[in-house]
N, C-alpha and C positions, 0 to 999 in steps of 0.2 A: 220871245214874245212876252217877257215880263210886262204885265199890267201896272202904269204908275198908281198911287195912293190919289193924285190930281183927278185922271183920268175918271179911277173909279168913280170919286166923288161927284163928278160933274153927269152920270150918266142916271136917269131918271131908271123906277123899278121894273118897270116893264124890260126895257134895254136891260138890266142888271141880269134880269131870268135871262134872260135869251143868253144873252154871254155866258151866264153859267151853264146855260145848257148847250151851248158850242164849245165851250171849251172842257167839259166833262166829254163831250163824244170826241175831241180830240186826243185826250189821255185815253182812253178806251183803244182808241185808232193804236197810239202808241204801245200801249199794256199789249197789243197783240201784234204788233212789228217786233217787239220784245222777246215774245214766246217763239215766233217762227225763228230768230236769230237772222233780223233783216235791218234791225233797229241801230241806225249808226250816231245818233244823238242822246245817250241817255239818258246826261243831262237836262235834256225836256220834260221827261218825267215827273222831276223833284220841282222844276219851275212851274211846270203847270197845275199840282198839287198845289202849291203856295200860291196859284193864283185864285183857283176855286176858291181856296180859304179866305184868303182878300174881299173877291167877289160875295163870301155868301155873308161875311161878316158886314161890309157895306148895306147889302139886301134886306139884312136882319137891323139894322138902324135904322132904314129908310122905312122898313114896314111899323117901326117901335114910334116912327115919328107921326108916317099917317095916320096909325091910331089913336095916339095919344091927342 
């Protein structure tokens, strides 16, 4: 579910929060499929880390723009 750099950009900040905060309770989901030893994708882990970071890096521009 890699998030493109396009996508991000085009999605306004309201939408940006909400993604980050769906896709933060989706790694959470994962961290604890993880621990049970249920987790057959682990690779999801590392991409959905780098997507948050994408995401809040985006959120953190878009809020640097409407303030300024």
């Amino acid at each position: 579910m890699a998030t493109k750099s396009k996508e991000i950009s085009e999605l306004t900040l309201v939408e940006l929060e909400k993604k980050i905060r769906d896709t933060r309770h989706e790694l959470l989901e994962l961290r604890l499929k993880k621990k049970t030893g249920q987790l057959e994708k682990s690779h999801m882990l590392k991409e959905l880390r780098r997507d948050v970071a994408r995401l809040e890096t985006a959120a953190a521009a878009k809020r640097k723009t409407v303030t300024a």
